[in-house]
VOVEXDO-561598 format. One record per residue (C-alpha): residue number from 0; residue in one letter; x, y negated, z negated. Coordinates in steps of 0.5 Angstrom, whole numbers. Example, Ala and Ser with C-alpha at 12.3 -4.5 7.8 and 13.67 -1.06 7.14 Angstrom:
<tordo 0; 'A'; <25; 9; -16>>;
<tordo 1; 'S'; <27; 2; -14>>;
//
This chain:
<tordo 0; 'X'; <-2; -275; -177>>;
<tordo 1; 'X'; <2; -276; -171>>;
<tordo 2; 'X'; <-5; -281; -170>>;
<tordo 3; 'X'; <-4; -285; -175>>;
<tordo 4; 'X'; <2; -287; -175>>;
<tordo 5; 'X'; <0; -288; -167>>;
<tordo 6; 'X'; <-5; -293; -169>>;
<tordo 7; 'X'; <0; -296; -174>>;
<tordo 8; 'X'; <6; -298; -169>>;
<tordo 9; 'X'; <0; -301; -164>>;
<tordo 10; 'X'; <-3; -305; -171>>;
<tordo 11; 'X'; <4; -307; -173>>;
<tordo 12; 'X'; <6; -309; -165>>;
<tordo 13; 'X'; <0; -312; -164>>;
<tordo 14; 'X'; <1; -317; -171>>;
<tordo 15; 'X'; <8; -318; -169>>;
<tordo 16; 'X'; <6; -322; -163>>;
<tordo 17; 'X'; <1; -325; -166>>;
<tordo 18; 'X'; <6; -328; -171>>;
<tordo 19; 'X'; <12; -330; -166>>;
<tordo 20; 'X'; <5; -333; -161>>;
<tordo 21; 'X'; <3; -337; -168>>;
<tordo 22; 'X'; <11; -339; -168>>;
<tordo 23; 'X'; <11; -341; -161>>;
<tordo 24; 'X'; <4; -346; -163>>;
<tordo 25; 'X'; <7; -348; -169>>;
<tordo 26; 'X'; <14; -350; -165>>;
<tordo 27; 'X'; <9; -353; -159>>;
<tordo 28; 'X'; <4; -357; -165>>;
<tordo 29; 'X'; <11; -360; -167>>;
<tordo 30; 'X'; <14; -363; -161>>;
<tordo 31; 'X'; <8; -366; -158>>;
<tordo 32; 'X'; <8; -371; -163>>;
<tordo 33; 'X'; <14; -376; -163>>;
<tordo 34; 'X'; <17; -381; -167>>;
<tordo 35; 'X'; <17; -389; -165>>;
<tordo 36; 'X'; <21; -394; -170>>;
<tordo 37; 'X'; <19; -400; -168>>;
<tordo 38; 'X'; <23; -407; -170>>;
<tordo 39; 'X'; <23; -414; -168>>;
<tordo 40; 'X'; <15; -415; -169>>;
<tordo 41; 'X'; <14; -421; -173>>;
<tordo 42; 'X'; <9; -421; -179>>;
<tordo 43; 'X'; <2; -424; -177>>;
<tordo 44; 'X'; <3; -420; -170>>;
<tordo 45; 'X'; <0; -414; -166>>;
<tordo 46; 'X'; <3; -410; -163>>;
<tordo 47; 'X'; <0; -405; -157>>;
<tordo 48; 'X'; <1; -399; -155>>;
<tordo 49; 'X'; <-3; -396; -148>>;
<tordo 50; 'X'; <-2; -390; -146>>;
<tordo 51; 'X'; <2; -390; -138>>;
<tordo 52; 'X'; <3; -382; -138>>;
<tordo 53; 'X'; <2; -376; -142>>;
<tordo 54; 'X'; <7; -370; -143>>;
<tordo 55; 'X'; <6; -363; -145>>;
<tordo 56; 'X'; <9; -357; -144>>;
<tordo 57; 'X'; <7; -352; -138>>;
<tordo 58; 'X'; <7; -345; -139>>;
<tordo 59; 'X'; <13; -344; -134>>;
<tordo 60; 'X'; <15; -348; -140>>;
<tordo 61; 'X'; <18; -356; -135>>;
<tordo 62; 'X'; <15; -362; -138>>;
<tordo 63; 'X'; <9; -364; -134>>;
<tordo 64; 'X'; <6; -371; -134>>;
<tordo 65; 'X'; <-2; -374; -132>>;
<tordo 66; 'X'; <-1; -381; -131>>;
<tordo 67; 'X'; <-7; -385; -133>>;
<tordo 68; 'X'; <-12; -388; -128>>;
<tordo 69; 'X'; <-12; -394; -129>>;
<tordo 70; 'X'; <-4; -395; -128>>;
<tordo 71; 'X'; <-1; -399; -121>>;
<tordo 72; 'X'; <0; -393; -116>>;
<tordo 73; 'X'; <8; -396; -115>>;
<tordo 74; 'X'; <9; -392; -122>>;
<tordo 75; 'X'; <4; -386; -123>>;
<tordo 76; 'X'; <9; -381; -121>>;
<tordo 77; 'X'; <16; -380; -126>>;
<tordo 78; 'X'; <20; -381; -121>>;
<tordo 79; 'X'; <18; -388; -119>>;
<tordo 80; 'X'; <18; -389; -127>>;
<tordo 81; 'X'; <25; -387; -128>>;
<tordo 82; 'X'; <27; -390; -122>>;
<tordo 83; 'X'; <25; -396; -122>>;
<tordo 84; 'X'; <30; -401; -121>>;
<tordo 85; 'X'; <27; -407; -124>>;
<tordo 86; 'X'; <25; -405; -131>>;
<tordo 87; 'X'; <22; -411; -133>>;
<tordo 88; 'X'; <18; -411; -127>>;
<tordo 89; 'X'; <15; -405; -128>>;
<tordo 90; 'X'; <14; -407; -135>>;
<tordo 91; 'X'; <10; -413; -134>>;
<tordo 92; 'X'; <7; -409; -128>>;
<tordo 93; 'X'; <4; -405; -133>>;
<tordo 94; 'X'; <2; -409; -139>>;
<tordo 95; 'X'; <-2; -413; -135>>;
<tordo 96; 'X'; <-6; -407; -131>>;
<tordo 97; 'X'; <-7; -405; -139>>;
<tordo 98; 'X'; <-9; -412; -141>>;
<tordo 99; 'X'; <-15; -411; -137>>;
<tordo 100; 'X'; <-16; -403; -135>>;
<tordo 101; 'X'; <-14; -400; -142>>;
<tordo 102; 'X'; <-16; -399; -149>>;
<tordo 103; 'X'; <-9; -399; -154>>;
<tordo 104; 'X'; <-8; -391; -156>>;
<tordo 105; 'X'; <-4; -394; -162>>;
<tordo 106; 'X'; <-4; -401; -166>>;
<tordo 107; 'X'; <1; -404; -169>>;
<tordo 108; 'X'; <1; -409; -175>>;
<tordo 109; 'X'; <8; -408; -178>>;
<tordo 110; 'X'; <15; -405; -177>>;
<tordo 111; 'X'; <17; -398; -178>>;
<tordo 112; 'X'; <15; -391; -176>>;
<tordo 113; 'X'; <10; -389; -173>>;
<tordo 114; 'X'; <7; -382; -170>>;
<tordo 115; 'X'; <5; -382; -162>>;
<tordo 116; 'X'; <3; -376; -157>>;
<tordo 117; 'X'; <8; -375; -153>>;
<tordo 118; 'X'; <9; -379; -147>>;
<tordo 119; 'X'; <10; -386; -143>>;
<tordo 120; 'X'; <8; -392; -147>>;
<tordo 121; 'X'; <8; -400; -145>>;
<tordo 122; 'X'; <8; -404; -150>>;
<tordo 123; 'X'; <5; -411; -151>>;
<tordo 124; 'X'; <4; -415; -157>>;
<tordo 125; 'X'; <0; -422; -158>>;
<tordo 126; 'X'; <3; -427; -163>>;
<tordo 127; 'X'; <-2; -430; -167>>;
<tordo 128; 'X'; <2; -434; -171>>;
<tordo 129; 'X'; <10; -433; -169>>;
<tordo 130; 'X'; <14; -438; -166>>;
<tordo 131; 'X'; <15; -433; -159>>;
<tordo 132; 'X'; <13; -430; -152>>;
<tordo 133; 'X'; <14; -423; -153>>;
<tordo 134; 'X'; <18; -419; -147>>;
<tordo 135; 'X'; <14; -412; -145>>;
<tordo 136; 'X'; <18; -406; -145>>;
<tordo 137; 'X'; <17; -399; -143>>;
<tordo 138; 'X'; <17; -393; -149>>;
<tordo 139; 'X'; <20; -387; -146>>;
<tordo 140; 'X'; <17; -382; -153>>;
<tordo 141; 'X'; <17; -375; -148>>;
<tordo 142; 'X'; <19; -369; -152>>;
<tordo 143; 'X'; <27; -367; -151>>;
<tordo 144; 'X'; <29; -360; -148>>;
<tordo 145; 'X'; <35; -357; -153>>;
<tordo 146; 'X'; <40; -352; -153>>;
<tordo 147; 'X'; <34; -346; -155>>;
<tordo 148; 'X'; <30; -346; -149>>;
<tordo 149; 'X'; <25; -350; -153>>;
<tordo 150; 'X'; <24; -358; -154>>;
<tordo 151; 'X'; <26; -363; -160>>;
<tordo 152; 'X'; <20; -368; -161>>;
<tordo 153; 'X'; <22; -375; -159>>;
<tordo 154; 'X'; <25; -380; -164>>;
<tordo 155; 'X'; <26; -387; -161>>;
<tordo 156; 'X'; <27; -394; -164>>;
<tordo 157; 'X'; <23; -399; -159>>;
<tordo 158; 'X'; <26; -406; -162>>;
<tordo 159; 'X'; <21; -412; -159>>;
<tordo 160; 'X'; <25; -417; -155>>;
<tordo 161; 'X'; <22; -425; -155>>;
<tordo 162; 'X'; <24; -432; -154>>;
<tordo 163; 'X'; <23; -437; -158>>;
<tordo 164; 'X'; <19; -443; -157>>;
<tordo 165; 'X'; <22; -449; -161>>;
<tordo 166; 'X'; <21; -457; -161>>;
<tordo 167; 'X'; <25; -462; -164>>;
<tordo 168; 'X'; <23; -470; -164>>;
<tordo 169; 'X'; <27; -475; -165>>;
<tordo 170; 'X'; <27; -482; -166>>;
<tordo 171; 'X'; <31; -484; -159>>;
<tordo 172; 'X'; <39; -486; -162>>;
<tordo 173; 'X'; <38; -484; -169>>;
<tordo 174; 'X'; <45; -482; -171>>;
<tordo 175; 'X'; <43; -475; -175>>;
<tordo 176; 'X'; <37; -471; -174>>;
<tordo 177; 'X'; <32; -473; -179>>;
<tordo 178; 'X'; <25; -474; -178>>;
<tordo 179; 'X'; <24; -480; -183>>;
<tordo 180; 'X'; <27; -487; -180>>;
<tordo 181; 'X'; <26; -494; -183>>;
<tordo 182; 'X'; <29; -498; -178>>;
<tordo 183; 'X'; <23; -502; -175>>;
<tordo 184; 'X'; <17; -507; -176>>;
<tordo 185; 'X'; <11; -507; -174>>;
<tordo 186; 'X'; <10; -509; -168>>;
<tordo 187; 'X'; <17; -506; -166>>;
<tordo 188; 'X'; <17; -501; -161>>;
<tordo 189; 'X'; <20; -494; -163>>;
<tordo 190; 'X'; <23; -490; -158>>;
<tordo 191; 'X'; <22; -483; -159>>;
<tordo 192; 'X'; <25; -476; -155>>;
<tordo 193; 'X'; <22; -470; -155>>;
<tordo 194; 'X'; <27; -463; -153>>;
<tordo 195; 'X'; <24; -456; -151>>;
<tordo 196; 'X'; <24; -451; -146>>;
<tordo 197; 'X'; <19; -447; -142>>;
<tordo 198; 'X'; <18; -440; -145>>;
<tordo 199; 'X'; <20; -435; -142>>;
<tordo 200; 'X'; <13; -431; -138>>;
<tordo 201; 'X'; <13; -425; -133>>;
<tordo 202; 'X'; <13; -427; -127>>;
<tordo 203; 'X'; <6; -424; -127>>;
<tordo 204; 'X'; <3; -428; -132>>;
<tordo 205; 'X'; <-4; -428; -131>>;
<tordo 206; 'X'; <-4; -435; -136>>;
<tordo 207; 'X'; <2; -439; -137>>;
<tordo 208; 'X'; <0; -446; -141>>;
<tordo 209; 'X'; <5; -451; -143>>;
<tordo 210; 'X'; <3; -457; -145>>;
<tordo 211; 'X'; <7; -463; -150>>;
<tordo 212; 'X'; <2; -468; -153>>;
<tordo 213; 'X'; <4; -472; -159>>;
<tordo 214; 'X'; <-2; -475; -163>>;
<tordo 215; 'X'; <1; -481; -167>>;
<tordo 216; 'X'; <-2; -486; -174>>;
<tordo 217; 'X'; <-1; -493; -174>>;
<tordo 218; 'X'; <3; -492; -167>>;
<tordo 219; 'X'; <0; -494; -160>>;
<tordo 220; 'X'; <5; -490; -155>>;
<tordo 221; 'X'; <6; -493; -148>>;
<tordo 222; 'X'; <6; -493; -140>>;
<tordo 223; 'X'; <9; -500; -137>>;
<tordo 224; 'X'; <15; -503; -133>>;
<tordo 225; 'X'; <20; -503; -139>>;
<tordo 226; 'X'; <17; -497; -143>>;
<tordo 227; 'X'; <16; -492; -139>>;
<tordo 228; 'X'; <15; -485; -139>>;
<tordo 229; 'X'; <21; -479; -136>>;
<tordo 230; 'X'; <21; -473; -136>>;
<tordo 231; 'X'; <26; -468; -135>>;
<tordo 232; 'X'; <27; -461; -133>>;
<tordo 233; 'X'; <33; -458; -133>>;
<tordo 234; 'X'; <37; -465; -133>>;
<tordo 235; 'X'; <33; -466; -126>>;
<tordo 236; 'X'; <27; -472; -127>>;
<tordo 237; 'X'; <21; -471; -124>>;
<tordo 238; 'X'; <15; -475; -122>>;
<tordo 239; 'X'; <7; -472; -125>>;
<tordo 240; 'X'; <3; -469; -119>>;
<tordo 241; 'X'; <0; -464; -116>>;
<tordo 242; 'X'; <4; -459; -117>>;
<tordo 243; 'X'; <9; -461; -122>>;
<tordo 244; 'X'; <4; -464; -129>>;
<tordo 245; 'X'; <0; -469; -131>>;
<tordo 246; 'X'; <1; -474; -136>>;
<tordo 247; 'X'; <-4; -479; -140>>;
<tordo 248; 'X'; <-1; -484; -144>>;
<tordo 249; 'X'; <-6; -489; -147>>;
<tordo 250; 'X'; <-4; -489; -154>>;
<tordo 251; 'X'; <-3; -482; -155>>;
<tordo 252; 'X'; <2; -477; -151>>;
<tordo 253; 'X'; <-1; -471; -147>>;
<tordo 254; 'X'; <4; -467; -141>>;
<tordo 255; 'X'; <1; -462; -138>>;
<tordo 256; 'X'; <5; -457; -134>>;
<tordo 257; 'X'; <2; -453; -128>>;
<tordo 258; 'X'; <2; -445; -128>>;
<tordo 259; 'X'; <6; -445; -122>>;
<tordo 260; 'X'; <11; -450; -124>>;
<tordo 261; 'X'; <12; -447; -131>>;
<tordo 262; 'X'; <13; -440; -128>>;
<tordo 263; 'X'; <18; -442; -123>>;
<tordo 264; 'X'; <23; -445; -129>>;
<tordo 265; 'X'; <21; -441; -134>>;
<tordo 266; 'X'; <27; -442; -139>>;
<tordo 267; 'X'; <29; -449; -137>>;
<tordo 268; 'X'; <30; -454; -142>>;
<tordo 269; 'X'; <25; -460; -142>>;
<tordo 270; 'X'; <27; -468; -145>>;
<tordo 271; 'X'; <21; -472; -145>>;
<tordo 272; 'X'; <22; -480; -147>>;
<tordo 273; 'X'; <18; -485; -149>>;
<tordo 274; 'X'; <16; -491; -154>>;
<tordo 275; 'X'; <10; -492; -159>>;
<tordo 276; 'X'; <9; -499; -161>>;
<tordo 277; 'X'; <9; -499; -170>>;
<tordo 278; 'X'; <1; -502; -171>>;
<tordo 279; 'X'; <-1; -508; -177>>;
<tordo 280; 'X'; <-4; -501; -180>>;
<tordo 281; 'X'; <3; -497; -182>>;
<tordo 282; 'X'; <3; -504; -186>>;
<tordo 283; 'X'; <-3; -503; -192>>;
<tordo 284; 'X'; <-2; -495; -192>>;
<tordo 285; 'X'; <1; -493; -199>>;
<tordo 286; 'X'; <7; -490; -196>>;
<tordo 287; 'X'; <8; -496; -191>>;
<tordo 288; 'X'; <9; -490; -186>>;
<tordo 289; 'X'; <7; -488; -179>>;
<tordo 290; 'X'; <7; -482; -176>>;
<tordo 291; 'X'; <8; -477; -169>>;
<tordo 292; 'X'; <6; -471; -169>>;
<tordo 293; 'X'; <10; -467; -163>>;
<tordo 294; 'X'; <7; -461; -161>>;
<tordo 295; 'X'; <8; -456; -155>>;
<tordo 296; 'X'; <2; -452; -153>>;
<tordo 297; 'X'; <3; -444; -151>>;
<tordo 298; 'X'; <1; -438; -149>>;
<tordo 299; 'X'; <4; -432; -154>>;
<tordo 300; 'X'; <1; -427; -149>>;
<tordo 301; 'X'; <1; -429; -142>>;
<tordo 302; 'X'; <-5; -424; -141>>;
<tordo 303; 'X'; <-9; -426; -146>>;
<tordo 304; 'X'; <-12; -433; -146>>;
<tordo 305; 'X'; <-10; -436; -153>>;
<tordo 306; 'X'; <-5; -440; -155>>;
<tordo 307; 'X'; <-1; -442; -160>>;
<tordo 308; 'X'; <2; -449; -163>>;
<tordo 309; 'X'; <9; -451; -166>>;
<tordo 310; 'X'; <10; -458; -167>>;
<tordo 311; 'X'; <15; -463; -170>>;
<tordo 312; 'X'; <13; -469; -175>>;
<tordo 313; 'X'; <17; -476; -175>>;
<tordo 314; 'X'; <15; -481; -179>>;
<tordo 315; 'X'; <16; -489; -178>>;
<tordo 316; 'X'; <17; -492; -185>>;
<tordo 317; 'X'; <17; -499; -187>>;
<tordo 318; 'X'; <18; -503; -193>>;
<tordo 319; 'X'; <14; -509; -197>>;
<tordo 320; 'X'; <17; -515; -201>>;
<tordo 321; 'X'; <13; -519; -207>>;
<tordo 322; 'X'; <13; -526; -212>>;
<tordo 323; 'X'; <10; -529; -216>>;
<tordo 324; 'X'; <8; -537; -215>>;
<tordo 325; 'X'; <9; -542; -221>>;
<tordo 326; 'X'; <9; -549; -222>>;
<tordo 327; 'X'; <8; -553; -229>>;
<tordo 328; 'X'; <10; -549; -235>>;
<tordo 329; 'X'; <10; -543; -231>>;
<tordo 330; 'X'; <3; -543; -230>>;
<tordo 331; 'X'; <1; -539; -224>>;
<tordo 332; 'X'; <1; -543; -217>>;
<tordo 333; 'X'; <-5; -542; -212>>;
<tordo 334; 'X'; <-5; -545; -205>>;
<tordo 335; 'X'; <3; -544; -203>>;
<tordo 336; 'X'; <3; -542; -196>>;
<tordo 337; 'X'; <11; -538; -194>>;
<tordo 338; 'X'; <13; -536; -187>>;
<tordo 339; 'X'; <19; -530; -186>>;
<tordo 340; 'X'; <24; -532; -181>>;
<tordo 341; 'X'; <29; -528; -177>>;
<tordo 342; 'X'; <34; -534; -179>>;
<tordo 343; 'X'; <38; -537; -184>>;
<tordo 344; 'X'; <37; -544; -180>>;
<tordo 345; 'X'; <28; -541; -182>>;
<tordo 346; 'X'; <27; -543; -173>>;
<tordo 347; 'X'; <25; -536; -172>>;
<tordo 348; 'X'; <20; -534; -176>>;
<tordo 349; 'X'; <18; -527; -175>>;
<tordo 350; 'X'; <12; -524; -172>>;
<tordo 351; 'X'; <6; -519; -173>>;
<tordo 352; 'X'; <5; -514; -168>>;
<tordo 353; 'X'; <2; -518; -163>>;
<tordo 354; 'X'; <9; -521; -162>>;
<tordo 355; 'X'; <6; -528; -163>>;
<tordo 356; 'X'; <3; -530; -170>>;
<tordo 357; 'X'; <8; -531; -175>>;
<tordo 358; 'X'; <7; -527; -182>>;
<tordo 359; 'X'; <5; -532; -188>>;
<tordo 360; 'X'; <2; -530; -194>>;
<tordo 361; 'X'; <-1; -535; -199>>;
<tordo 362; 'X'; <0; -534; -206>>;
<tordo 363; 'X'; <-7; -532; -210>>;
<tordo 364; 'X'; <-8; -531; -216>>;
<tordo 365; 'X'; <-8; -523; -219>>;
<tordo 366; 'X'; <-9; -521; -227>>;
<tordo 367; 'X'; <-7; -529; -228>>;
<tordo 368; 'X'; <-1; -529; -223>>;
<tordo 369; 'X'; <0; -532; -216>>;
<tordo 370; 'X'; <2; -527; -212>>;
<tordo 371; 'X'; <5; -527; -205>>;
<tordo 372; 'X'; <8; -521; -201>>;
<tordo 373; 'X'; <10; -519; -194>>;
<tordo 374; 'X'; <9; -512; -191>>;
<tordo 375; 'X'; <11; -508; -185>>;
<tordo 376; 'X'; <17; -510; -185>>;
<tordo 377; 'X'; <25; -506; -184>>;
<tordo 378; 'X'; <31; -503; -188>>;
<tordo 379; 'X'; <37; -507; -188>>;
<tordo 380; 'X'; <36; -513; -185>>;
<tordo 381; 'X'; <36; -520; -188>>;
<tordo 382; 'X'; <29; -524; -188>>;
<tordo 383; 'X'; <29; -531; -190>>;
<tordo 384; 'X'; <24; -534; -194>>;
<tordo 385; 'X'; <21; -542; -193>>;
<tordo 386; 'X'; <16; -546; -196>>;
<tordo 387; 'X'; <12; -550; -190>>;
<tordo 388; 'X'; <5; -551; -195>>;
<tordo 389; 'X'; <6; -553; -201>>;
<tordo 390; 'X'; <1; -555; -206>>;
<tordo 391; 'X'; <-2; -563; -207>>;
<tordo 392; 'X'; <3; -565; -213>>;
<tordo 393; 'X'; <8; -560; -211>>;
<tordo 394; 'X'; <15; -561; -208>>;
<tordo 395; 'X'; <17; -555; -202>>;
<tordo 396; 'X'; <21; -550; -206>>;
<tordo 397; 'X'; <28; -548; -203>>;
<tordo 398; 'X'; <29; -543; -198>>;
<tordo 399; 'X'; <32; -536; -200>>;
<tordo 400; 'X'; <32; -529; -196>>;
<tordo 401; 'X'; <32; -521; -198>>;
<tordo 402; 'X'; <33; -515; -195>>;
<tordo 403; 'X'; <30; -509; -196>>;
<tordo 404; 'X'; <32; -501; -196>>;
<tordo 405; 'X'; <30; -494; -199>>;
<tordo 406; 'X'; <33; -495; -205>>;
<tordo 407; 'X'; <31; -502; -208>>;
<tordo 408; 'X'; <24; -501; -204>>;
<tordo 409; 'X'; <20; -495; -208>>;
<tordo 410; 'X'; <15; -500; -213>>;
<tordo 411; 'X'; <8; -502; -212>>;
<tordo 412; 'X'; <5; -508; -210>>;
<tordo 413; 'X'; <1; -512; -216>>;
<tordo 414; 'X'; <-2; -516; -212>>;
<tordo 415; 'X'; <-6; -511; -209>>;
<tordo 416; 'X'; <-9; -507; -214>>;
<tordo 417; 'X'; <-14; -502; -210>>;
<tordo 418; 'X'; <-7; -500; -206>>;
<tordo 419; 'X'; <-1; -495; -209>>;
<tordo 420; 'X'; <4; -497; -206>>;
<tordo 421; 'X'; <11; -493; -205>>;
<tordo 422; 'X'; <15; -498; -201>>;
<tordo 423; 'X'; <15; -505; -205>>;
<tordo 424; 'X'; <21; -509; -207>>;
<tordo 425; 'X'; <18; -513; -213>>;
<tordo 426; 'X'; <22; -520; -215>>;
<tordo 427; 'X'; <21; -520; -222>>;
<tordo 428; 'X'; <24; -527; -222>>;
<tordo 429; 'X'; <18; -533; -221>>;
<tordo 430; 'X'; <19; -538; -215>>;
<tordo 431; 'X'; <18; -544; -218>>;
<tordo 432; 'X'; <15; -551; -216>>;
<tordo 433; 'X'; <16; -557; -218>>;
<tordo 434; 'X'; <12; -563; -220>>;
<tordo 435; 'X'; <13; -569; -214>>;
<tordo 436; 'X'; <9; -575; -212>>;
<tordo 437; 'X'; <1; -576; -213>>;
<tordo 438; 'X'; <-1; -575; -206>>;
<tordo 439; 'X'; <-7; -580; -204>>;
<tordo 440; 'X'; <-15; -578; -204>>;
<tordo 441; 'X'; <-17; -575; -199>>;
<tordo 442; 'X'; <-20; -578; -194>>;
<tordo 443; 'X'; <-17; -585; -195>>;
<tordo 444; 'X'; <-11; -589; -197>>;
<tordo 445; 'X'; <-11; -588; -204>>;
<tordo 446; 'X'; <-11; -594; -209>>;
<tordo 447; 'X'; <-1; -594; -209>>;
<tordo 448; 'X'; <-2; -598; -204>>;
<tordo 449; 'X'; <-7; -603; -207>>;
<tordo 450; 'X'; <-3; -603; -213>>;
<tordo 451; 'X'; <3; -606; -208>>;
<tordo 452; 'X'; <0; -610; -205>>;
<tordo 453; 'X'; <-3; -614; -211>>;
<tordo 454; 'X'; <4; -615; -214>>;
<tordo 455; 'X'; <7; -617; -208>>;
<tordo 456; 'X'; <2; -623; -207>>;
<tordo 457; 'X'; <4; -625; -215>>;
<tordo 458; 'X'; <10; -625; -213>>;
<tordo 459; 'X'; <9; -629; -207>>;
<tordo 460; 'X'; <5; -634; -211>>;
<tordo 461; 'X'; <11; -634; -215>>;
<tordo 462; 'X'; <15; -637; -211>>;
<tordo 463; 'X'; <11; -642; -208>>;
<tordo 464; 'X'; <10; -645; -215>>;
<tordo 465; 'X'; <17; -646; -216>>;
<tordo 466; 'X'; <18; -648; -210>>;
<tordo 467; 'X'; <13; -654; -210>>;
<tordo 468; 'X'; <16; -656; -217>>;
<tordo 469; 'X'; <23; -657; -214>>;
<tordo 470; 'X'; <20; -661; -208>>;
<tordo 471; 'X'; <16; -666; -212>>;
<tordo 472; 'X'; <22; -666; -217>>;
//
């Protein structure tokens, strides 16, 4: 009896220890895996997580770490992670050796928690669609002595910093920030200016890109004497070159900064001046517009080469005016030709956007009317209107002028029936010509002169009868 209830006391033990060993593994299981709350990732965006260290709990119960193989030696030891003096160094130091010696021990899609082995973690994020570079940063997740001898699973918050990457473009002088402007013609140069900032790289980028191109319609952007291209960094001009950028600007707008230039002024803010001459093309769209797409080029991850694009949009709008012609019993009048002037004198006429031809338009006959219209032009200035060719039969109507804006500009233009304008101010009163003396044949003098000349010679004959009957009286 005494045996058995030997051999119970060893079974009871041994079951004893068994139970406080699976305490013991149920303890170790629940802090070797921690809590990381991630926040500051933006929707669309990846993040990475790559593995620097792993830490476990040793038998003399001290946190022990394996760093991973392929990180810099400068930070394979805990104190050189811990003492590190420049963390954004070493975080960039990380993220690029991961980059291309690693595989992500987690991937990232969304803000919130996630679950990591306990650890060290750099942390890397591509931006696919966001309008920012992110910073890298290290992720202390290692499990955390307590009170009890034992350890608490880490719970960490890890909020992804950035900066953003913007662009603001805008016509040059524009009293407010509008992307719409109507204050030019065509043939009129339009200056613009381009804000923006070089992103914030590490300084160990392995691509740094940034590049400001604009791609207009209906516009010629220019490089000359009295329309030069500037660019400033951080309010300093600087000249394109071999280390600085490159410019092209032959009707489209391209500056491409070097890297080792854009690593050296990360941050600095970047103005960009130039004019785009309005074409006769901006005229005939149905909105009478043209358009300046800014956009600056990056890299979201400066290890990984892809880039992103933001832009900015201004648009050049212009205006059009039509009438109709009439003459005898308000019967439409083909042939007219009016010429626009700048003047109430009509000295100065207004020109296409060559600067020299004069704009003139000839009424023709549209569904039973005469039409004559003018397109291309600008809000709030005054256009005068002169007849210089009038019909045969027809006496040169009076000068008149109109002005045009965006609130009495809205209609469509009859005269072109295979266009829906927008932009047209249509006067709804005809222009009338009226009736004057017939003009000879042409190509010769007509038979008036005939018809004069055979009278003068009656009276002539005249003159000469009653003068002979007084002599011989």
């Amino acid at each position: 009896m005494k045996n058995i209830k030997k051999v119970l006391a060893v079974v009871l033990a041994m079951a004893m220890v068994m139970a406080m060993s699976l305490t013991a593994f149920a303890e170790d299981a629940a802090y070797d895996t921690g809590k990381v709350t991630i926040s500051g990732l933006t929707d669309g965006d990846t993040l990475y997580l790559y593995k620097v260290a792993d830490a476990e709990v040793g038998a003399d119960n001290v946190v022990n770490y394996t760093f991973a193989s392929w990180v810099p030696a400068e930070y394979d030891t805990t104190e050189e992670i811990t003492e590190a003096t420049d963390v954004t160094a070493m975080a960039n130091a990380l993220a690029a050796a991961a980059k291309t010696g690693a595989s992500a021990a987690y991937t990232v899609t969304e803000n919130g928690d996630i679950s990591v082995d306990a650890g060290y973690y750099v942390a890397n994020v591509e931006g696919t669609s966001a309008e920012v570079v992110y910073q890298n940063m290290l992720i202390n997740a290692t499990m955390a002595a307590n009170s009890s001898n034992s350890y608490d699973a880490a719970a960490v918050t890890a909020t992804i910093k950035s900066s953003s990457v913007e662009v603001d473009k805008d016509v040059t002088g524009a009293a407010d920030d509008s992307d719409l402007t109507d204050g030019y013609k065509v043939g009129d140069y339009v200056p613009f200016t381009v804000t923006t900032a070089i992103p914030n790289y590490p300084s160990n980028s392995t691509y740094a890109t940034f590049d400001i191109t604009d791609t207009p319609t209906n516009l010629n952007i220019v490089n000359d004497e009295d329309h030069p291209v500037t660019v400033t960094v951080g309010g300093t001009e600087i000249e394109a070159g071999d280390t600085t950028f490159t410019l092209t600007a032959d009707g489209t707008l391209s500056v491409s900064f070097k890297k080792d230039y854009v690593l050296a002024n990360t941050g600095a803010a970047v103005v960009v001046t130039y004019s785009a001459q309005l074409t006769d093309a901006a005229a005939v769209t149905a909105a009478g517009a043209a358009t300046n797409d800014a956009k600056v080029t990056f890299n979201p991850n400066p290890y990984v080469d892809t880039t992103n694009d933001i832009e900015d949009i201004v648009t050049v709008k212009t205006y059009g005016y039509v009438f109709d012609k009439v003459g005898k019993e308000n019967a439409a009048l083909e042939g007219a030709t009016f010429t626009l002037y700048s003047d109430e004198a009509c000295t100065t006429p207004v020109t296409k956007a060559d600067g020299t031809t004069a704009m003139t338009s000839t009424s023709t006959i549209v569904n039973d009317k005469a039409y004559v219209y003018f397109n291309g032009l600008k809000a709030d200035t005054t256009y005068y209107v002169k007849e210089t060719t009038a019909p045969a039969g027809y006496v040169a109507c009076d000068n008149f002028s109109f002005s045009l804006s965006s609130e009495t500009a809205t209609a469509d233009n009859p005269a072109t029936t295979d266009v829906a304008e927008t932009n047209y101010l249509v006067n709804n009163t005809s222009v009338v010509n009226t009736p004057g003396a017939e003009l000879p044949t042409t190509g010769g003098i007509g038979t008036t002169i005939f018809y004069i000349a055979g009278c003068v010679l009656v009276v002539g004959a005249g003159v000469i009868m009653i003068t002979r009957r007084r002599m011989d009286a």
